[in-house]
DORO-155704 format. One record per atom (N, C-alpha, C): residue in one letter; atom name; chain; x negated, y, z. Coordinates in Angstrom, 1 decimal, padded with zeros to 4 digits. Last residue first. Layout:
("A" "CA" "A" (X Y Z))
...
***
This chain:
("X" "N" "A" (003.0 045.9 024.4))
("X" "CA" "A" (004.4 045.7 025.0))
("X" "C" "A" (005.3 044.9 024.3))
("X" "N" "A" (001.1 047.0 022.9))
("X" "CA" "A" (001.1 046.0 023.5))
("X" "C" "A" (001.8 045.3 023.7))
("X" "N" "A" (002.5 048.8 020.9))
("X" "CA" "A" (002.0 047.5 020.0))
("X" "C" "A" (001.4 046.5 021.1))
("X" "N" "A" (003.3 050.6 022.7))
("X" "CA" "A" (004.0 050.5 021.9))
("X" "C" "A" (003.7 049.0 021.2))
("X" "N" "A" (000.8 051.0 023.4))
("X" "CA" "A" (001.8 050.7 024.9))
("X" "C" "A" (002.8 050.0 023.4))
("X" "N" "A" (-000.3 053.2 021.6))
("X" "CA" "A" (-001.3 051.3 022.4))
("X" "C" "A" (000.1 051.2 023.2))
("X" "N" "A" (001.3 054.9 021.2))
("X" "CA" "A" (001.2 053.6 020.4))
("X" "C" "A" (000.6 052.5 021.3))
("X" "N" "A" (000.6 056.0 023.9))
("X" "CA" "A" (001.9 055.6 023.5))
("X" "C" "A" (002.0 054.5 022.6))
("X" "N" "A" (-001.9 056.9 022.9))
("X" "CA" "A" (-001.5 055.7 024.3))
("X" "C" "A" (-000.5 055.2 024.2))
("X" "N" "A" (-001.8 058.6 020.9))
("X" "CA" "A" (-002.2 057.1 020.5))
("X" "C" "A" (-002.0 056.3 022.1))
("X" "N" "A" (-000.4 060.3 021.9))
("X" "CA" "A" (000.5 059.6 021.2))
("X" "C" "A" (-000.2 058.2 020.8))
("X" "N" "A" (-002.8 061.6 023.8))
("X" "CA" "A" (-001.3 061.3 024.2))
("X" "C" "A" (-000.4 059.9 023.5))
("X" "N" "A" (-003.9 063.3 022.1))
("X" "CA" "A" (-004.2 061.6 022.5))
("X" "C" "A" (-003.4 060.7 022.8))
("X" "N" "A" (-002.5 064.9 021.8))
("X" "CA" "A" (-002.8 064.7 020.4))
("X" "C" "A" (-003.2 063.1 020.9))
("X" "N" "A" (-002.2 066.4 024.3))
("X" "CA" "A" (-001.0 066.1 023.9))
("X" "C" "A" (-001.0 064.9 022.3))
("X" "N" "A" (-005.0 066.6 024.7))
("X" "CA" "A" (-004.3 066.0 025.1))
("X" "C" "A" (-003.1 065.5 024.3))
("X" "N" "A" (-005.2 068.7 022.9))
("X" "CA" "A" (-006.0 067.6 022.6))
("X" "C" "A" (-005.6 066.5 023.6))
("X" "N" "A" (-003.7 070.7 023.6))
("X" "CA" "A" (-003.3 069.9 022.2))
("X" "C" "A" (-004.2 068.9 022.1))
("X" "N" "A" (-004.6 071.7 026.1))
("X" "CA" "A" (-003.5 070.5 025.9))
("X" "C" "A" (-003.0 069.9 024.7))
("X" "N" "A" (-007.0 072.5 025.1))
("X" "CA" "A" (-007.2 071.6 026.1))
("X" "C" "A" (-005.8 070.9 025.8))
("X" "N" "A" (-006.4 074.6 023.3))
("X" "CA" "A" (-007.0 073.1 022.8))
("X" "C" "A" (-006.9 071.8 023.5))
("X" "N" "A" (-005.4 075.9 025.5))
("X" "CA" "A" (-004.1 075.6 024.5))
("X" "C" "A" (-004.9 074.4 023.8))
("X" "N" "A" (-007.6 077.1 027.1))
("X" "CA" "A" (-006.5 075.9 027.7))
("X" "C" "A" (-005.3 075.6 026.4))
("X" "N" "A" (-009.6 077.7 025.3))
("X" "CA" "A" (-009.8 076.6 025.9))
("X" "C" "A" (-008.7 075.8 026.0))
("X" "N" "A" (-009.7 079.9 023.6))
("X" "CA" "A" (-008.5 079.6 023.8))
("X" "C" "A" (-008.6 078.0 024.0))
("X" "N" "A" (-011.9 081.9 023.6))
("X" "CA" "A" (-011.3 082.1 024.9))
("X" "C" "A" (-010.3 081.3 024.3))
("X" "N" "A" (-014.1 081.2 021.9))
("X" "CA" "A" (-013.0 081.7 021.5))
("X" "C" "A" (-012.1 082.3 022.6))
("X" "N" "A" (-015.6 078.8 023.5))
("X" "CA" "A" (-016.6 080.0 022.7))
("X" "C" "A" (-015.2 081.2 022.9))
("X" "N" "A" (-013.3 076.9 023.4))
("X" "CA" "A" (-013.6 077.6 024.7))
("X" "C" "A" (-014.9 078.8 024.2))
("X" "N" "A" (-012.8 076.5 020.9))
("X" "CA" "A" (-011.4 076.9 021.6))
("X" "C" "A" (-012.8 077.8 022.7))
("X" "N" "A" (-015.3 075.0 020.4))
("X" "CA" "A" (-014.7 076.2 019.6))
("X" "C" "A" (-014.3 077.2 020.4))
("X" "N" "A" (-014.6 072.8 022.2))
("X" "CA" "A" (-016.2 073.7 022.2))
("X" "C" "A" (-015.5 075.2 021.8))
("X" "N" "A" (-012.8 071.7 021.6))
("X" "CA" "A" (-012.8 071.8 022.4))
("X" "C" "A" (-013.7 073.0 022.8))
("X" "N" "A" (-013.5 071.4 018.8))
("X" "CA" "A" (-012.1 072.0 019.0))
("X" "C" "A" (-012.4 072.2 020.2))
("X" "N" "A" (-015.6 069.2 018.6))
("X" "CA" "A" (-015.9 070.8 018.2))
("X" "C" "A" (-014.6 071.6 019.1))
("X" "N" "A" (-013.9 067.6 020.0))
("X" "CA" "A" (-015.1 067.9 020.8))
("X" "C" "A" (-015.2 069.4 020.4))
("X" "N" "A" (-012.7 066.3 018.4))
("X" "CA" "A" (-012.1 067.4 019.2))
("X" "C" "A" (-012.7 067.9 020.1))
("X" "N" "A" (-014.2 065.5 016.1))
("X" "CA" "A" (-014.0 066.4 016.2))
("X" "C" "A" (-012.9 067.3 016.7))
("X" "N" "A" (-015.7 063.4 017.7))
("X" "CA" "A" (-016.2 064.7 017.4))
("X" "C" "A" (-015.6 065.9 017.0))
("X" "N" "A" (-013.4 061.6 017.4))
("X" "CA" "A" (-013.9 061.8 018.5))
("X" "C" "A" (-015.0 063.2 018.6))
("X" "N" "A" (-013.2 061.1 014.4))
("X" "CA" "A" (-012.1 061.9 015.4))
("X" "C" "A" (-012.4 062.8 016.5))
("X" "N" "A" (-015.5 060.2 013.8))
("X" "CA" "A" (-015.4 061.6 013.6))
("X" "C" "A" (-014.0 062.2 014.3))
("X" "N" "A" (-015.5 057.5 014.6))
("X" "CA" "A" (-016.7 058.4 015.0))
("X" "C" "A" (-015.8 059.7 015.1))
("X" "N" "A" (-013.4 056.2 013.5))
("X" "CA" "A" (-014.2 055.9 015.0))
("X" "C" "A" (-015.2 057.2 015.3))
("X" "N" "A" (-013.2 057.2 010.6))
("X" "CA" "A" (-012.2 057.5 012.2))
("X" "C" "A" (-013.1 057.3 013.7))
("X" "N" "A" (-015.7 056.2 010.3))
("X" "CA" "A" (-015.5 057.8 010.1))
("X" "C" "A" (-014.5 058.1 010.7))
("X" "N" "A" (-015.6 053.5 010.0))
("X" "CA" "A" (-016.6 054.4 011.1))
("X" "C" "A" (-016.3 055.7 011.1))
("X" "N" "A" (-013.3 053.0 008.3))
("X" "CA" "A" (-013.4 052.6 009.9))
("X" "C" "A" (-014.2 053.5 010.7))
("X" "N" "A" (-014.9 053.8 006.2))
("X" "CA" "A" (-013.3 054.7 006.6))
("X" "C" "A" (-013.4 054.0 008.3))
("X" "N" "A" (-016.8 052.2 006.0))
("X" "CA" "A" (-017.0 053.2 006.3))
("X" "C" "A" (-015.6 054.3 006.4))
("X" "N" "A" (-015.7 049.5 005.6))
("X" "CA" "A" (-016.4 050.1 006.7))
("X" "C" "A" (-016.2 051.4 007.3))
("X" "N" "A" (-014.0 050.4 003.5))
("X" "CA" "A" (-013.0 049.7 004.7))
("X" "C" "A" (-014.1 050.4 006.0))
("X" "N" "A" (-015.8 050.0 001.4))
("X" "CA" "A" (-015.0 051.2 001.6))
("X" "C" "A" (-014.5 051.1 003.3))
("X" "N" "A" (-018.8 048.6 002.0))
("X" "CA" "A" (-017.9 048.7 001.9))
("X" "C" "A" (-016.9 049.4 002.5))
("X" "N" "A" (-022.3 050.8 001.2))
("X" "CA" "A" (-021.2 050.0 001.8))
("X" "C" "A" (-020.0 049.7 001.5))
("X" "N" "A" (-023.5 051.4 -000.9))
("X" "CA" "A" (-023.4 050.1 -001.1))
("X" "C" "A" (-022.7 049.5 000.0))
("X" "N" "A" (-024.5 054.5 000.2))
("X" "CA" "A" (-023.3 054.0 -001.5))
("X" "C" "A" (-023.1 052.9 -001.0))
("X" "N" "A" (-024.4 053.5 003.3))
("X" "CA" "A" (-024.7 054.4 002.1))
("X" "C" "A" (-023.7 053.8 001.1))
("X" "N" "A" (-024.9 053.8 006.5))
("X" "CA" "A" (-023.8 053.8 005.6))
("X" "C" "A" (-024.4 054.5 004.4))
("X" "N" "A" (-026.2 053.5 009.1))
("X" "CA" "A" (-026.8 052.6 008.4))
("X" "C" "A" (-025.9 052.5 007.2))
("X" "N" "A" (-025.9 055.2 011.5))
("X" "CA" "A" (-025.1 053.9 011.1))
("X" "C" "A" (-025.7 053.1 010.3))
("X" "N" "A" (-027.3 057.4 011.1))
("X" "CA" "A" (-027.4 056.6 012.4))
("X" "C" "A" (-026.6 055.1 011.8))
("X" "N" "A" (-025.5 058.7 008.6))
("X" "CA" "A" (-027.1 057.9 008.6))
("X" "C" "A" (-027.3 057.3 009.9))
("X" "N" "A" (-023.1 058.6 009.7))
("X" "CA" "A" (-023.1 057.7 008.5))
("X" "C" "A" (-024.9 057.4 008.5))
("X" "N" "A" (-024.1 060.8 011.6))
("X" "CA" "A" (-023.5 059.8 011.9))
("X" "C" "A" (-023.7 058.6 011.0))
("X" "N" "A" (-025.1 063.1 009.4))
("X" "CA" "A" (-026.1 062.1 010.3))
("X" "C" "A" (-025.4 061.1 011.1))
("X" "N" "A" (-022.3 063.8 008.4))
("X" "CA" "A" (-023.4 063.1 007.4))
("X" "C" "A" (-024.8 062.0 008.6))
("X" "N" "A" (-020.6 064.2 010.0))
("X" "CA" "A" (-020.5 063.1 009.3))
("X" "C" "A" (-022.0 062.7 008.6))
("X" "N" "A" (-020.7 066.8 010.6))
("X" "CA" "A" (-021.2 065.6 011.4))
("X" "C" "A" (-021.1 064.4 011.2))
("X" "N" "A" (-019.6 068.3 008.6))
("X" "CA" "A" (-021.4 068.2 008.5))
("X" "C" "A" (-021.3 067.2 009.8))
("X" "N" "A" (-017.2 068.2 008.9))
("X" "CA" "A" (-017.5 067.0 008.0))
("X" "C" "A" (-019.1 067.4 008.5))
("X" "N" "A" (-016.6 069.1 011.6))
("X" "CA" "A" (-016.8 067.9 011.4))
("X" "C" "A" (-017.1 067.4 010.3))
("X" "N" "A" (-016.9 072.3 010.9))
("X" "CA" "A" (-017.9 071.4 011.4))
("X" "C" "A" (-017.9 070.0 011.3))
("X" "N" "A" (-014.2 071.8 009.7))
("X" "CA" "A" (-015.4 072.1 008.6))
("X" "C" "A" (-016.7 071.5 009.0))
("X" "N" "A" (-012.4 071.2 011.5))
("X" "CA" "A" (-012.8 071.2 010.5))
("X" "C" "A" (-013.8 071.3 009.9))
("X" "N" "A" (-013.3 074.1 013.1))
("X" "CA" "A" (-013.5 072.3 013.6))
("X" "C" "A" (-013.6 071.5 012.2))
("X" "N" "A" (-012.9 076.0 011.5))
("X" "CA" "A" (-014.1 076.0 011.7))
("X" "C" "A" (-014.5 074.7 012.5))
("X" "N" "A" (-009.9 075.4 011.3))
("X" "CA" "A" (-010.6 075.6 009.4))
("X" "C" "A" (-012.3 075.3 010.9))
("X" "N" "A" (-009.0 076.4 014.2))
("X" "CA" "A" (-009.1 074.6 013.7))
("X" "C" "A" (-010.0 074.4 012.2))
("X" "N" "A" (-010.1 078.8 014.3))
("X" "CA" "A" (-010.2 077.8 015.4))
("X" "C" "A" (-010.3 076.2 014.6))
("X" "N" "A" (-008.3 079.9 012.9))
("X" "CA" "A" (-009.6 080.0 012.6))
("X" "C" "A" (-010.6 078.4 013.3))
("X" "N" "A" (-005.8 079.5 014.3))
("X" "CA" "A" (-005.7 078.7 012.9))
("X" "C" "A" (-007.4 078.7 012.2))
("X" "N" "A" (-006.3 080.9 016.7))
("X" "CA" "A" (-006.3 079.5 016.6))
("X" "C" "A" (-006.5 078.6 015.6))
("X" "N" "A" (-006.5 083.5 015.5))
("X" "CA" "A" (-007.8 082.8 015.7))
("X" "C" "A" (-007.7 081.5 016.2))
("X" "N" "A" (-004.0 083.7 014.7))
("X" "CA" "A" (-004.8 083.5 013.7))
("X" "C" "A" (-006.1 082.9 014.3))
("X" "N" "A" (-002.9 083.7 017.7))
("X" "CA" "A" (-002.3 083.0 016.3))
("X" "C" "A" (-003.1 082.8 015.1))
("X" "N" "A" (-003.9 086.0 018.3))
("X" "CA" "A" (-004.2 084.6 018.6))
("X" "C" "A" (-004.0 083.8 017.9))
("X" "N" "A" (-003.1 088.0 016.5))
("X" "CA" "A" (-004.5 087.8 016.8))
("X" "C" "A" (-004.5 086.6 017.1))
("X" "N" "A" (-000.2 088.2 017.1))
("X" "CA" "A" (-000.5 087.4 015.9))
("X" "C" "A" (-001.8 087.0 016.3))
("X" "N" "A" (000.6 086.7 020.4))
("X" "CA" "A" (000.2 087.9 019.6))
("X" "C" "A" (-000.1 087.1 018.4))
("X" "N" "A" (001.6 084.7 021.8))
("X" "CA" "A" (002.5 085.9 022.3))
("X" "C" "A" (001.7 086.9 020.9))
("X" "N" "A" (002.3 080.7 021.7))
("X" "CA" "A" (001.7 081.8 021.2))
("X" "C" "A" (002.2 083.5 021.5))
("X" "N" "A" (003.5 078.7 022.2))
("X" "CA" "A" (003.6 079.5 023.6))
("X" "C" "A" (002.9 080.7 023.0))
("X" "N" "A" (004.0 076.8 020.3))
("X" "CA" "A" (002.9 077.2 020.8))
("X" "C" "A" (002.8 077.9 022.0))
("X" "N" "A" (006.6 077.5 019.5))
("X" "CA" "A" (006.4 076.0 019.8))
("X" "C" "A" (005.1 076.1 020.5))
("X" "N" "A" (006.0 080.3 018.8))
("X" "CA" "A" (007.2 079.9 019.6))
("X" "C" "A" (006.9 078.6 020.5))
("X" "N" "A" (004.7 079.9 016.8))
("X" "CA" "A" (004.4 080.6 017.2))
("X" "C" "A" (005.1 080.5 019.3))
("X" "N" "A" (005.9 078.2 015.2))
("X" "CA" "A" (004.6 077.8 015.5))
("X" "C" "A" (004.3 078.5 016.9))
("X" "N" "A" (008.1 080.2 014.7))
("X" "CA" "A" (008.1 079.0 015.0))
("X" "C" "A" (007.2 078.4 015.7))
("X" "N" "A" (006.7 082.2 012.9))
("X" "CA" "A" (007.0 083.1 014.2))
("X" "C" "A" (007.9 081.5 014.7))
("X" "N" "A" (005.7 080.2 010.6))
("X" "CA" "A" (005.0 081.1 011.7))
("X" "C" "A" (005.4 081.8 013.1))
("X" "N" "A" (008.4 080.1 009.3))
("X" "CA" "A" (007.6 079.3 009.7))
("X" "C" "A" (006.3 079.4 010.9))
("X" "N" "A" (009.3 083.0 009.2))
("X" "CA" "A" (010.1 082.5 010.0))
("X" "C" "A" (009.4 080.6 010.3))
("X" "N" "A" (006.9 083.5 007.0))
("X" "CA" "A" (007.1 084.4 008.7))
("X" "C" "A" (008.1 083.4 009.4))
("X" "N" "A" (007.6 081.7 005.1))
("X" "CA" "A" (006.4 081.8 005.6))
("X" "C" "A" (007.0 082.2 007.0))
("X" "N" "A" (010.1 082.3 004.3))
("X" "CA" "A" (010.1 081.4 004.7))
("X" "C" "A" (008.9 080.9 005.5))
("X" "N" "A" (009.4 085.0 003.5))
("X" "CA" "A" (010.6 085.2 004.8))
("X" "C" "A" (010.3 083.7 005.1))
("X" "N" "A" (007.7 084.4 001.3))
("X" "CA" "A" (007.2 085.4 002.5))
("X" "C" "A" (008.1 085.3 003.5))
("X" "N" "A" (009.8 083.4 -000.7))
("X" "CA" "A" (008.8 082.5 000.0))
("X" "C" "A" (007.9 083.0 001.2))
("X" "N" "A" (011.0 085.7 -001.1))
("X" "CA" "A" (011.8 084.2 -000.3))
("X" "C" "A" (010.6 083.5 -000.1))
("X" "N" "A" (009.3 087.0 -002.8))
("X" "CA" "A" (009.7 087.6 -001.1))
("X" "C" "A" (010.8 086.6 -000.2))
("X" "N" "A" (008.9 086.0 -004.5))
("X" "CA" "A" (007.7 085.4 -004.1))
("X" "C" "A" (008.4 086.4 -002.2))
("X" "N" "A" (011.2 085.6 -006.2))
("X" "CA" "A" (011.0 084.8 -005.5))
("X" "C" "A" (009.7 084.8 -004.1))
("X" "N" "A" (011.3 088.5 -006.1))
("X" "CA" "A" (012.4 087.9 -006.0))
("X" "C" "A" (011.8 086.7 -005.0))
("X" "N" "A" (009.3 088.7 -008.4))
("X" "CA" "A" (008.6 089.9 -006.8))
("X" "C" "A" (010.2 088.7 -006.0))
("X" "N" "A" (010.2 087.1 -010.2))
("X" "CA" "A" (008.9 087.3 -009.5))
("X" "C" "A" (008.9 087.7 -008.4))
("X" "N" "A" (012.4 088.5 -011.4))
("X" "CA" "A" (012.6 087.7 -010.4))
("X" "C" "A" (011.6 086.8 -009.8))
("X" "N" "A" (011.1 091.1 -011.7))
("X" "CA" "A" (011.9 091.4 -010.8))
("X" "C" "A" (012.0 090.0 -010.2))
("X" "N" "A" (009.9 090.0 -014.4))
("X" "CA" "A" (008.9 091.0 -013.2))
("X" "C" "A" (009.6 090.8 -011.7))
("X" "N" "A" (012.1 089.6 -016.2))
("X" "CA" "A" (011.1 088.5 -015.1))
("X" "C" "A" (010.3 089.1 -014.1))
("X" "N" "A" (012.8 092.3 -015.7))
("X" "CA" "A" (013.7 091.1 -015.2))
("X" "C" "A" (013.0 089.8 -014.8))
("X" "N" "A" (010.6 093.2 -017.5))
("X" "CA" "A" (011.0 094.1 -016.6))
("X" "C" "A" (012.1 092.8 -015.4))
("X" "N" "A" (010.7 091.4 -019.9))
("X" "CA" "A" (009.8 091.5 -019.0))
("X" "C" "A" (009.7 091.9 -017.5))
("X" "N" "A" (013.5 092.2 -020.7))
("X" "CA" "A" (013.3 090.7 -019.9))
("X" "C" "A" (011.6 090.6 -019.3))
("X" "N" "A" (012.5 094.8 -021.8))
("X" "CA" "A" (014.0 094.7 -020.4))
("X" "C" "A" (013.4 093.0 -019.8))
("X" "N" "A" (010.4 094.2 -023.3))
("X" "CA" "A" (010.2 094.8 -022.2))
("X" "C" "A" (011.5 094.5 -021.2))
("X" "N" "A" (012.4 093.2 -025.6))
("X" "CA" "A" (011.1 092.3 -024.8))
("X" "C" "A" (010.7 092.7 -023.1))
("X" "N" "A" (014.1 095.1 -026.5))
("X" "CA" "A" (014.5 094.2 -025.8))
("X" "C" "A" (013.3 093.2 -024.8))
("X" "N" "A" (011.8 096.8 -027.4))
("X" "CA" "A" (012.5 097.1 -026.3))
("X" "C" "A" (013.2 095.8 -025.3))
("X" "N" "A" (010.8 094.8 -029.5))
("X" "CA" "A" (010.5 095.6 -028.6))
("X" "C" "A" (011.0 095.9 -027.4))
("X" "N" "A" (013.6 095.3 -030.8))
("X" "CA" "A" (013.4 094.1 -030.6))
("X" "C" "A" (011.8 094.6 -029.8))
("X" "N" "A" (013.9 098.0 -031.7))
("X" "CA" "A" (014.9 097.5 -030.8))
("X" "C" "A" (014.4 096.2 -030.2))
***
């Protein structure tokens, strides 16, 4: 009996498992079919090859860090502050370059095009913001 009973609550955790993990699948899709929306997005395909799009900018930009930091003159013995400074200064800028590059390899030039706008955008607004 005591057996049996094991299995029933295994059987019930099993269930509130598959339970939860199908509330977190509806929260996914209705996060996605949003993006989707906000983006102007019309097919999944795109949708994913955008999200490809950004993991492979990404990625490229850390390998462009490393010969930047050497052009610089940044090793262990610099200070932290510097080299967080040089790695925004530099590596932002690179990497919407990749994103730009990417997007256009990819055919999805014009949606990088205005997210990289729309992404600059906000630092003018700050500069306006902290001039003004």
């Amino acid at each position: 009996m005591y057996v049996f009973e094991r299995q029933i609550k295994g059987i019930i955790l099993s269930f509130d498992t598959v339970k939860q993990n199908m509330s977190i699948s509806v929260i996914s899709f209705h996060m996605f079919k949003r993006l989707k929306e906000k983006w102007g997005i019309e097919s999944n395909f795109q949708f994913w090859l955008i999200f490809g799009i950004f993991a492979i900018s990404g990625t490229s930009s850390a390998f462009v860090k490393i010969p930047i930091f050497i052009l610089t003159g940044i090793d262990e013995t610099t200070e932290t502050w510097v080299m967080v400074l040089i790695y925004l200064l530099a590596i932002t800028p690179a990497y919407f370059t990749l994103l730009l590059f990417y997007g256009f390899i990819f055919g999805q030039f014009r949606f990088f095009w205005n997210f990289t706008k729309k992404f600059l955008g906000r630092f003018a607004l700050l500069k306006k913001l902290f001039i003004a």
